[in-house]
KESE-585697 format. One record per residue (C-alpha): residue number from 1; residue in three letters; x, y, z. Coordinates in nm, 4 decimals. Each point is the difference from the previous one (the first is absolute). Layout:
N
<r><vofi>NUM</vofi><mifi>ALA</mifi><east>X</east><north>Y</north><up>Z</up></r>
...
REM end
This chain:
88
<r><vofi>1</vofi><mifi>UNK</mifi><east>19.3696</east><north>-6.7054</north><up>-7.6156</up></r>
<r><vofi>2</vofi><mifi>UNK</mifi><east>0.1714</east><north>-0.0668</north><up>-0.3582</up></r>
<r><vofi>3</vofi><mifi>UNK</mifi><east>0.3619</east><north>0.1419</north><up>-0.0924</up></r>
<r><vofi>4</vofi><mifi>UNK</mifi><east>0.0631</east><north>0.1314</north><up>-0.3277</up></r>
<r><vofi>5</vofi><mifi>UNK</mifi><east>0.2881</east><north>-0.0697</north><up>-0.1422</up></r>
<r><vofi>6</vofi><mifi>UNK</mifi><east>0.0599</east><north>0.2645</north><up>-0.2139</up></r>
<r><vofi>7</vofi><mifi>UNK</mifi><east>0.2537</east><north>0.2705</north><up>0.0029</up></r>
<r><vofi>8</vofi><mifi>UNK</mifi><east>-0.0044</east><north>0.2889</north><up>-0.1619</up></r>
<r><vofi>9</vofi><mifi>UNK</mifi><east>0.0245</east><north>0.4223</north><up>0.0281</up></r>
<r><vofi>10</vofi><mifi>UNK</mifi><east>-0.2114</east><north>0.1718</north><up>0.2229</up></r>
<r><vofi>11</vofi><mifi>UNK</mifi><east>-0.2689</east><north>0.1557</north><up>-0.1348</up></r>
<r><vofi>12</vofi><mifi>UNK</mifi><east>-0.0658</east><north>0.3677</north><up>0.1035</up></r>
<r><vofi>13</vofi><mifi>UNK</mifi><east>-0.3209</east><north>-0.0386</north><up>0.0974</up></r>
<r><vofi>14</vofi><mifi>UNK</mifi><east>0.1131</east><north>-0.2008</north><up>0.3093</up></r>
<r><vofi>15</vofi><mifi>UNK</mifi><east>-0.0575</east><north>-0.3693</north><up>-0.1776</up></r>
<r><vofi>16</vofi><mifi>UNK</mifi><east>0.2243</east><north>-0.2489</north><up>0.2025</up></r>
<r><vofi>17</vofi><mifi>UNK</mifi><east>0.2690</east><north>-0.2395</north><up>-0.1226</up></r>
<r><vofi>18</vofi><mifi>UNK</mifi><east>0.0245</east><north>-0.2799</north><up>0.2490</up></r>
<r><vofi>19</vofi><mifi>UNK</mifi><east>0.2570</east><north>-0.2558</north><up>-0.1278</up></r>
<r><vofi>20</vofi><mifi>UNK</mifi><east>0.2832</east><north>-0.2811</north><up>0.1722</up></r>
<r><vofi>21</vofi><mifi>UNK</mifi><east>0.3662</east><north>0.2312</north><up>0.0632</up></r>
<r><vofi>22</vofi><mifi>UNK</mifi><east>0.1369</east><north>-0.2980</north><up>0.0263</up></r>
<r><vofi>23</vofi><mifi>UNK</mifi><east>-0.0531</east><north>-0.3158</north><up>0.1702</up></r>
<r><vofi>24</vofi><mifi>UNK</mifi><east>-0.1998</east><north>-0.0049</north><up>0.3177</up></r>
<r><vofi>25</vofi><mifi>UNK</mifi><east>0.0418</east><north>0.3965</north><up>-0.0371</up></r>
<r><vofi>26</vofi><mifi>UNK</mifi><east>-0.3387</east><north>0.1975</north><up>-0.1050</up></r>
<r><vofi>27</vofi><mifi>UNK</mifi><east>-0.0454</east><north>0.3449</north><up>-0.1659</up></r>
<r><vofi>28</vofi><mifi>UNK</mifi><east>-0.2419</east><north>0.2701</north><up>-0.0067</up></r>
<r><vofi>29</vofi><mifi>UNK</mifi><east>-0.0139</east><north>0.2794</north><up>-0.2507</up></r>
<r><vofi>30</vofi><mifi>UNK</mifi><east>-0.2383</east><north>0.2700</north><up>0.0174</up></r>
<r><vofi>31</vofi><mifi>UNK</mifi><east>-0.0280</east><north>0.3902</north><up>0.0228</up></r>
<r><vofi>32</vofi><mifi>UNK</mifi><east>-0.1118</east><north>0.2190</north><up>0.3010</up></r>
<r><vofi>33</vofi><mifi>UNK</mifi><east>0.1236</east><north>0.3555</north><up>0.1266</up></r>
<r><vofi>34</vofi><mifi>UNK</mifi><east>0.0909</east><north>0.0962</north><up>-0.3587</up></r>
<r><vofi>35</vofi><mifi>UNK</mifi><east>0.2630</east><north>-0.2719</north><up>-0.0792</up></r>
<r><vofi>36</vofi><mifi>UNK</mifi><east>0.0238</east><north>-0.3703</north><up>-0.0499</up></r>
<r><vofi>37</vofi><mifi>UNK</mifi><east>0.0255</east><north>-0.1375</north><up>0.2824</up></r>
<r><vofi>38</vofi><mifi>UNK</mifi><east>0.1193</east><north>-0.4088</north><up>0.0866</up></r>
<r><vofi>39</vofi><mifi>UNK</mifi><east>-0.0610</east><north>-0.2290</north><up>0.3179</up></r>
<r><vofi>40</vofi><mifi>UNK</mifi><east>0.2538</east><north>-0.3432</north><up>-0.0133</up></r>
<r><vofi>41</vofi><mifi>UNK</mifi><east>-0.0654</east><north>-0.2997</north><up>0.2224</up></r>
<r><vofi>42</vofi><mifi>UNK</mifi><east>0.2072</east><north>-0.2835</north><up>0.0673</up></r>
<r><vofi>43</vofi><mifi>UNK</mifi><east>-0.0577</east><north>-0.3186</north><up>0.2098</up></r>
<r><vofi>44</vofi><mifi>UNK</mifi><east>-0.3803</east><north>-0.0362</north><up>-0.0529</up></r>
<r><vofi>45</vofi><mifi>UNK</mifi><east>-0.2251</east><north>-0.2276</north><up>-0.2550</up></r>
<r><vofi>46</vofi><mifi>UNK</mifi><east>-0.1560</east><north>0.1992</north><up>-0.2785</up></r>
<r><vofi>47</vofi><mifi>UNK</mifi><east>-0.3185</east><north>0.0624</north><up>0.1169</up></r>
<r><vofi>48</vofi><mifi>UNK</mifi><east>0.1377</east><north>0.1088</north><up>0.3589</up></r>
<r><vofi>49</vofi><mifi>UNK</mifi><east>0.2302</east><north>0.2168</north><up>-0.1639</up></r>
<r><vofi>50</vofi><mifi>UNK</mifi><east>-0.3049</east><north>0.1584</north><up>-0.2125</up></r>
<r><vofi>51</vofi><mifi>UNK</mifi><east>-0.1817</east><north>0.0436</north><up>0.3350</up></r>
<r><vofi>52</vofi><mifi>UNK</mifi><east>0.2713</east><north>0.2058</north><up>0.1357</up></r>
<r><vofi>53</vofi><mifi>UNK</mifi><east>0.0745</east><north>0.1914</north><up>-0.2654</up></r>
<r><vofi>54</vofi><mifi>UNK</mifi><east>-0.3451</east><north>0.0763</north><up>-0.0692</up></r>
<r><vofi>55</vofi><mifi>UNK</mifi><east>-0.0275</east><north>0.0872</north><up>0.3503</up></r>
<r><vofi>56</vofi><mifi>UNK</mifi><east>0.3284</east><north>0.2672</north><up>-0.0345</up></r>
<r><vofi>57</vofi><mifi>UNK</mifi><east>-0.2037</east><north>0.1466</north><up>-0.3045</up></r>
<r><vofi>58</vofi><mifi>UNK</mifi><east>-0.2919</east><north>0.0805</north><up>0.1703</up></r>
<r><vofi>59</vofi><mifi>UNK</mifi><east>0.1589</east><north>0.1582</north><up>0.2941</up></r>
<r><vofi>60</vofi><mifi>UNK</mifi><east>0.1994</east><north>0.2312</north><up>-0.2822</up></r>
<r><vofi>61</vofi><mifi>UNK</mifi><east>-0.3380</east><north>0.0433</north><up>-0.1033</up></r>
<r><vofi>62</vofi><mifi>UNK</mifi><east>-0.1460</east><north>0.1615</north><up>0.2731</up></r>
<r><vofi>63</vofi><mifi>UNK</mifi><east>0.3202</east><north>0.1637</north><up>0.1101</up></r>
<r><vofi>64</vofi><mifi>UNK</mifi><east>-0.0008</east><north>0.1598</north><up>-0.4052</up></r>
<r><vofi>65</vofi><mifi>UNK</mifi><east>-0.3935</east><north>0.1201</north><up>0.1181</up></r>
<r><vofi>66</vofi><mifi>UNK</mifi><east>0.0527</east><north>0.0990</north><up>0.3066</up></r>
<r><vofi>67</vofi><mifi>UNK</mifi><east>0.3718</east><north>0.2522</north><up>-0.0800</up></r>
<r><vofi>68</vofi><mifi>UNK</mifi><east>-0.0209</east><north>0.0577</north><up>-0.3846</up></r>
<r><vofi>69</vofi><mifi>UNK</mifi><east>0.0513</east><north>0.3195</north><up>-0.1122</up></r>
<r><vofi>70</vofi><mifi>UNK</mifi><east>-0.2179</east><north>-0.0330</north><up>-0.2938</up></r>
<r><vofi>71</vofi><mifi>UNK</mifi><east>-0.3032</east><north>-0.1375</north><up>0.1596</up></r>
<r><vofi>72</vofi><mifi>UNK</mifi><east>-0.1779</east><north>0.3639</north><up>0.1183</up></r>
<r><vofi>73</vofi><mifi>UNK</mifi><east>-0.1849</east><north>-0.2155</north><up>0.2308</up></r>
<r><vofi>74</vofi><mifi>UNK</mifi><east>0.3725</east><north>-0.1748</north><up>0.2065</up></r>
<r><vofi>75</vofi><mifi>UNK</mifi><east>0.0975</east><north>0.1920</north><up>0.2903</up></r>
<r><vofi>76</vofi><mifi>UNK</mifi><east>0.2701</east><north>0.1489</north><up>-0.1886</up></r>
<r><vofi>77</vofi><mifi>UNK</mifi><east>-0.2271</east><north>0.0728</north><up>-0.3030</up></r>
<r><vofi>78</vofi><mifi>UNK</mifi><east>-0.2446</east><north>0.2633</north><up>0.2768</up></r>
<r><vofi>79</vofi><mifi>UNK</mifi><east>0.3397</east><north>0.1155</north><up>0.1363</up></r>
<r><vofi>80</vofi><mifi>UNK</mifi><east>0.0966</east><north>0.1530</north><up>-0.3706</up></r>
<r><vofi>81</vofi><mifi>UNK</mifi><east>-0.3507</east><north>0.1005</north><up>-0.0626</up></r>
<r><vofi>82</vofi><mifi>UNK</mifi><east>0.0090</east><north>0.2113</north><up>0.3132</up></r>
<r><vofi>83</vofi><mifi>UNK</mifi><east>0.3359</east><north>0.1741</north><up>-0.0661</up></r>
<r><vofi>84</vofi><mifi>UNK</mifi><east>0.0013</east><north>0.2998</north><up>0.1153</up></r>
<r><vofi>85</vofi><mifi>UNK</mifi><east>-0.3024</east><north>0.0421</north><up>0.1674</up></r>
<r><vofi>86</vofi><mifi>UNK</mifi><east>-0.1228</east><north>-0.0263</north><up>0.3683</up></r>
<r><vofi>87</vofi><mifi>UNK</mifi><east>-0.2538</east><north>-0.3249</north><up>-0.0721</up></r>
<r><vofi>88</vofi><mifi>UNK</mifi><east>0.2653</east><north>-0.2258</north><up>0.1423</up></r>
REM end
């Protein structure tokens, strides 16, 4: 898996910024649940660190599906649709 090495604002659209804090230390910029959002390792080679963090994102991910309030579809999202009514 390459590392960028770039740093750099986070782009609303949800691009990441992965970049070295510091060194040995690892970063992770991205956005999820309607704000930026940022994941720092420490004590791992690059590409672990990458792994992990990757790892953290997707699990944000599916958490972000599964609860958003702006996704009609999320658990939350039916629970607002059905406000109100009986269909719950």
């Amino acid at each position: 898996m390459a590392v960028a090495a770039s740093r750099g604002a986070i782009d609303p659209a949800g691009d990441v910024g992965w970049h070295e804090a510091a060194p040995g230390q690892w970063c992770l910029q991205f956005r999820v649940m309607g704000g930026p959002a940022e994941i720092r390792l420490a004590g791992l080679d690059a590409t672990s660190a990458r792994q992990a963090a990757d790892t953290a994102r997707a699990e944000l991910a599916r958490i972000e599906g599964k609860f958003s309030r702006y996704n009609k579809d999320s658990i939350v999202g039916r629970i607002n649709a059905c406000c109100g009514s009986q269909e719950w």
